[in-house]
C-alpha positions in Angstrom: 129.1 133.6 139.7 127.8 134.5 136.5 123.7 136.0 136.3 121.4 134.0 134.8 120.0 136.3 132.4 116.1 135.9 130.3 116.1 135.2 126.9 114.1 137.9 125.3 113.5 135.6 121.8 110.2 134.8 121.3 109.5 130.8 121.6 106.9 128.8 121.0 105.9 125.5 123.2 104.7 122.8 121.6 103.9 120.0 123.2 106.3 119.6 125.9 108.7 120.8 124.3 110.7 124.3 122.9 111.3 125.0 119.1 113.2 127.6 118.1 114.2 128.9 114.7 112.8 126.1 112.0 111.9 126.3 108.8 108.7 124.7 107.1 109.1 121.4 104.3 107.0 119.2 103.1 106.5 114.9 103.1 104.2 113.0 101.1 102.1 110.7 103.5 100.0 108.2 102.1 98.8 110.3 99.3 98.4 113.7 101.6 100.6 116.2 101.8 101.9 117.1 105.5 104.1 119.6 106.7 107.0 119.7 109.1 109.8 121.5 110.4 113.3 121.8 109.4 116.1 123.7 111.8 117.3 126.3 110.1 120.5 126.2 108.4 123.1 127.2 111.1 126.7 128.6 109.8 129.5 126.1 110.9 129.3 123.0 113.6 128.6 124.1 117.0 127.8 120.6 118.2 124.1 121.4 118.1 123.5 120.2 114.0 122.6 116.3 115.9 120.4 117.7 118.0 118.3 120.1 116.0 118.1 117.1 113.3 116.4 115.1 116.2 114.3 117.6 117.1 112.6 118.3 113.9 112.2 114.6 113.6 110.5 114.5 116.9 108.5 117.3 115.8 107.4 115.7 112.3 106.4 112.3 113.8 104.2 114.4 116.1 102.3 115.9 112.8 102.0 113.0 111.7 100.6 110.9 114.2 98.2 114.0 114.9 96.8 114.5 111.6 96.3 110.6 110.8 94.5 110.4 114.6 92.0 113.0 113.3 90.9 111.5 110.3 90.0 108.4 112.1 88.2 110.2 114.4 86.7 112.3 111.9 85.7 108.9 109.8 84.1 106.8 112.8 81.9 110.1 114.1 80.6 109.9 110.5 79.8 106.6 110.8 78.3 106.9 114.2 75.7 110.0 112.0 74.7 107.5 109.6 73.9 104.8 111.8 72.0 107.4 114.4 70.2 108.9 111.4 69.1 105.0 110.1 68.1 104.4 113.6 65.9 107.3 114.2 63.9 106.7 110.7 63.5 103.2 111.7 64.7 102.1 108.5 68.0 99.9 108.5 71.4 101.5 107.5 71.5 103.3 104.3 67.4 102.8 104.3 67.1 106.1 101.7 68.5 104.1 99.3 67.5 100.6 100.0 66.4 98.6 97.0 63.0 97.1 99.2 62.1 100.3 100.4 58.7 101.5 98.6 56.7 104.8 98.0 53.1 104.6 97.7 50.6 107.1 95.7 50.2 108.7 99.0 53.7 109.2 99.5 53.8 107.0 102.1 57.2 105.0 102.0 56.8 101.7 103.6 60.1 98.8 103.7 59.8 95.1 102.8 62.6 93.2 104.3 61.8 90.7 101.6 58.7 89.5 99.4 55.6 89.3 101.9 53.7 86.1 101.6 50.3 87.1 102.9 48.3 89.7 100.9 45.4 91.1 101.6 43.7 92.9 98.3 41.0 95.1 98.5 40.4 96.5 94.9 39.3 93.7 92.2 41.7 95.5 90.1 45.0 94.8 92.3 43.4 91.5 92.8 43.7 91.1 88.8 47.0 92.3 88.7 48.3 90.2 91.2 46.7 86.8 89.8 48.3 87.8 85.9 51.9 88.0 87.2 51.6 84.5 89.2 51.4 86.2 92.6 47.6 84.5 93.6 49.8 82.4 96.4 50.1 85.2 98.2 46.5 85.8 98.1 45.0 85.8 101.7 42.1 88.2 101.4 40.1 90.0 98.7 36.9 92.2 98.5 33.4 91.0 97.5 34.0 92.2 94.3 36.8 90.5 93.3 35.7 88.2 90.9 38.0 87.4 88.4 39.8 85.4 87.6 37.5 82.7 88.6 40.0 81.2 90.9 39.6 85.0 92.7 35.9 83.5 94.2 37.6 81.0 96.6 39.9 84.0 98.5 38.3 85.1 101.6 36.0 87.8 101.7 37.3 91.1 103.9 34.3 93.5 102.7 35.1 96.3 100.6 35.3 99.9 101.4 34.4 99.1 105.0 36.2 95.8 105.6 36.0 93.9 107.9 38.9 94.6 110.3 38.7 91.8 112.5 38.7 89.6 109.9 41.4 91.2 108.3 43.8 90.9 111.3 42.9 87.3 111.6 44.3 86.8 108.4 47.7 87.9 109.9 48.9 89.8 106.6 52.2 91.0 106.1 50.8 93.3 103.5 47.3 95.2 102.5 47.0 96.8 98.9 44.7 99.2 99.0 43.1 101.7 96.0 42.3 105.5 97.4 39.0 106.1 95.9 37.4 103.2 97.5 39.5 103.3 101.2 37.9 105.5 103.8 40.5 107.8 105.7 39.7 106.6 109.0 40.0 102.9 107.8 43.5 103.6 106.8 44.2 105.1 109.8 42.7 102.3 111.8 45.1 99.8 110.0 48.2 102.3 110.1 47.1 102.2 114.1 47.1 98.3 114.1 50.6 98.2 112.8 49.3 96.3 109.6 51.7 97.2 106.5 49.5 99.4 103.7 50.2 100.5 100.5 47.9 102.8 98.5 47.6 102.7 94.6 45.7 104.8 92.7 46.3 105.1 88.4 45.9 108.4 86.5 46.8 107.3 83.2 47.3 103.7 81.4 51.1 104.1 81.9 50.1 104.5 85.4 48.7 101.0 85.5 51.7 99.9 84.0 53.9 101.0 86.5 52.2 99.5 89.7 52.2 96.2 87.9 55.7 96.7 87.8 55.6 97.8 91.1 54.0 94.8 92.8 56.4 92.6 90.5 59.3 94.3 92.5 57.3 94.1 96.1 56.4 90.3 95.7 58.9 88.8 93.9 57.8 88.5 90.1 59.6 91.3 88.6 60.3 89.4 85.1 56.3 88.1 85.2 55.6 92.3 85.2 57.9 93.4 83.0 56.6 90.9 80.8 53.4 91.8 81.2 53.7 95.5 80.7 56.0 94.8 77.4 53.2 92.9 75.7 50.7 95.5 77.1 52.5 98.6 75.7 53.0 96.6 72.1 49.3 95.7 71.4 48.9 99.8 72.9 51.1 101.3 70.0 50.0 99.1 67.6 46.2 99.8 68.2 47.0 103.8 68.2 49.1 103.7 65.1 45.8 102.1 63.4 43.6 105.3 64.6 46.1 108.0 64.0 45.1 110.2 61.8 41.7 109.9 62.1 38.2 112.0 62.7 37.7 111.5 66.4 34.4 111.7 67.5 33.0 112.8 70.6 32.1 110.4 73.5 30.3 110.4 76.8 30.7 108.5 79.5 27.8 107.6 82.1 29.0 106.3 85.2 26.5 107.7 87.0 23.3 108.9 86.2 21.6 110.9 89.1 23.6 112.6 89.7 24.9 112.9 86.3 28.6 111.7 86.4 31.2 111.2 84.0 35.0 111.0 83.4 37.4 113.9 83.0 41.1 114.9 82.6 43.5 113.0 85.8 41.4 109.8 85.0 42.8 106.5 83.4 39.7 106.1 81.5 39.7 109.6 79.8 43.2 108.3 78.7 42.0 105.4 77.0 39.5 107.6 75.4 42.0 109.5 73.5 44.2 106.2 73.1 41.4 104.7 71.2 40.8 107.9 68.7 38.1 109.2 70.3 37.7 112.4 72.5 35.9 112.8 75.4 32.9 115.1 76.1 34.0 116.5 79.4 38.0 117.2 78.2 37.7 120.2 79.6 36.2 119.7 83.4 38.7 120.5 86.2 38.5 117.3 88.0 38.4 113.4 86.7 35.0 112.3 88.0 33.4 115.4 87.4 29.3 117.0 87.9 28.0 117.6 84.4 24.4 119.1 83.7 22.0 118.5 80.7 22.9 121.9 79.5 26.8 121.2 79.0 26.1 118.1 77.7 23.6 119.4 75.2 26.6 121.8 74.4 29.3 119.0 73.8 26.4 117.0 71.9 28.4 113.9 71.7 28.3 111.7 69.1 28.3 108.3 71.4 26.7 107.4 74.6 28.1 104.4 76.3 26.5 103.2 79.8 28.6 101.0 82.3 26.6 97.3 83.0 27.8 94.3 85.2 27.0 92.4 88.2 27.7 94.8 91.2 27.1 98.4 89.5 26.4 100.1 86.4 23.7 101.9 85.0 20.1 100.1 84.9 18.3 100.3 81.7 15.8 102.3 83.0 17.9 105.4 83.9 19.2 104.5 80.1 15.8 104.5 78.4 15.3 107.9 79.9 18.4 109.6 77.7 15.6 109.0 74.7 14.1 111.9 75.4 17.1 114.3 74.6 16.4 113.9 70.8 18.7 116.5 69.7 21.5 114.3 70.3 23.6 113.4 67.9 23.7 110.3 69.7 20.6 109.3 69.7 19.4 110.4 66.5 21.8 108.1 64.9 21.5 105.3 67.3 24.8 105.5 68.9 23.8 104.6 72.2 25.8 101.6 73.6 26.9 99.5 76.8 29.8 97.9 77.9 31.2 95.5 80.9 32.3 98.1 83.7 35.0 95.4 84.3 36.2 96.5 80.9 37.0 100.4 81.2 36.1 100.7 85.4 39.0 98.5 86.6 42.6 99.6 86.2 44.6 96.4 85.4 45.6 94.1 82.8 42.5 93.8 80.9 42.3 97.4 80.1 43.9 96.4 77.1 40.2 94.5 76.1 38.7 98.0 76.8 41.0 100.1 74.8 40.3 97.4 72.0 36.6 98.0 72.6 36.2 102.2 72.3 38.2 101.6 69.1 35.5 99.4 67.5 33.2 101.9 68.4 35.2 105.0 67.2 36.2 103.2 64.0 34.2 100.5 63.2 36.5 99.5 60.2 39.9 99.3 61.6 40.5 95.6 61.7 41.4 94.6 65.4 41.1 90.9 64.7 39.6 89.2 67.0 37.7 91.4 69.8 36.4 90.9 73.0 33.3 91.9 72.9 30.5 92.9 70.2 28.9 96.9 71.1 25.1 96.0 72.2 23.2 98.9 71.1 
């Protein structure tokens, strides 16, 4: 009887099972690379050629099937990340990059599955906005300021910096347009809290304005009415600074408030126009853009035009005016140059900003010709 004796080679199992002596090659599959195994050449026919041939076929099916099962796998846990991750943001599937999805000067991103159809405005100058690109429609609710365009009166009336909130969630809006500096905190966390949809706005600069009337074109439905808008905008814009380049630009100040003294500085849209129109502004330099002056700095600036805000709701009365005559080593008042304007002119950041811009240049240079304007400087 013969001995069964152990083999002392070293094999490998794989799967179930033995390979010997093979050699690695290479198949293309589908584009990728994969490897297999080749017997090794043996010297003469033993019988066993048949055989190994099988076997390293077995052996390369097996890599293949393995290698296509993991890139499947691979692709559908992917998958099953993205939809997780769009799930837990509470945003639909890809909602980083969705085109209705909206960031607000707050930085709060809200989504707008489409166009909402009840609005809810509480700043005349969204209101303004929203009526010049053909979005009035939508209109539900406005502030008791919101007074133009006419058609602006009929809107119901939510309040203003304290709306009414009951009232406001009678009007069932889809959507509330709100401006930070006249929005308590706690109000916008009372509508966050009632589920009601807000979006802040708040403009810097005149290209500022432009871009949230673009950006309520986009939210509503009537992007081509707000790029439209925003292109004849930025013409009569260039066309009204090329006329004042070049020019002396005097000095101007600003009373929006006068006890306590308060004016406009650097981070505000109007101190933009300011320098648009040729002029440049008495408190340039303050840290803040509704800045605290005294009498002392502004006897230091000594500007060479006073203009006071007038109009229906607010502005300065002509009292608190008549009182500036006493400061007579202003240059502004010892040649006159004391002047008043519409506060719906320069105070509300939409559309007609362009009649404001048009104003301050009539009264930085009285000779450019502007054509037609939209309102003659009272002294």
């Amino acid at each position: 009887m013969k001995k069964r004796v152990q083999s002392s080679r070293f094999m490998k199992p794989w799967g179930f099972f033995i390979v010997g002596r093979f050699s690695i090659a290479r198949m293309n599959v589908g584009g990728h690379s994969l490897p297999y195994l080749l017997p090794a050449r043996v010297r003469g026919y033993d019988g066993s050629r048949t055989i190994r041939l099988l076997l390293s076929g077995i052996v390369a099916c097996f890599c293949i099937v393995s290698y296509l099962t993991t890139q499947v796998y691979a692709e559908e846990n992917d998958g099953m990340r993205r939809r997780q991750q769009g799930i837990l943001t509470g945003m639909p599937f890809m909602a980083n990059i969705a085109p209705r999805t909206f960031v607000d000067d707050l930085d709060r991103k809200i989504y707008l599955a489409k166009p909402p159809k009840r609005i809810v405005s509480l700043a005349p100058s969204i209101t303004e906005m929203l009526f010049a690109i053909g979005a009035e429609d939508e209109i539900v609710g406005v502030t008791d300021f919101c007074n133009y365009p006419p058609a602006a009166l009929d809107k119901p009336k939510v309040g203003y910096s304290q709306p009414n909130l009951e009232l406001l969630v009678e009007l069932q809006p889809q959507l509330v347009l709100v401006p930070t500096s006249f929005l308590r905190t706690d109000v916008l966390a009372k509508l966050d809290e009632l589920k009601i949809p807000t979006f802040v706005l708040e403009s810097k600069t005149v290209e500022g304005i432009y871009g949230h009337i673009q950006l309520l074109g986009r939210m509503v439905g009537r992007a081509p009415e707000a790029n439209a808008l925003t292109a004849a905008m930025r013409k009569e814009v260039s066309e009204l600074t090329k006329r004042v380049e070049g020019r002396p630009r005097p000095t101007l100040l600003y009373v929006i408030n006068s006890k306590p003294l308060i004016t406009v500085g650097p981070g505000s849209f109007i101190h933009h126009l300011i320098e648009l129109a040729g002029g440049r502004n008495a408190a340039e330099r303050a840290n803040a853009p509704y800045p605290r002056l005294t009498m002392e700095e502004v006897l230091t600036q000594n500007p060479d035009i006073l203009l006071f805000p007038v109009g229906e709701f607010d502005g300065i009365p002509q009292a608190e005016q008549d009182q500036w005559k006493r400061w007579t080593s202003l240059r502004a008042i010892q040649n006159g140059k004391v002047f008043q304007i519409q506060t719906y002119l320069l105070n509300r950041p939409g559309p007609r900003v362009i009649e404001g811009l048009r104003y301050l240049v009539t009264l930085f240079h009285p000779d450019v010709a502007l054509g037609e304007t939209v309102d003659e400087a009272r002294p």
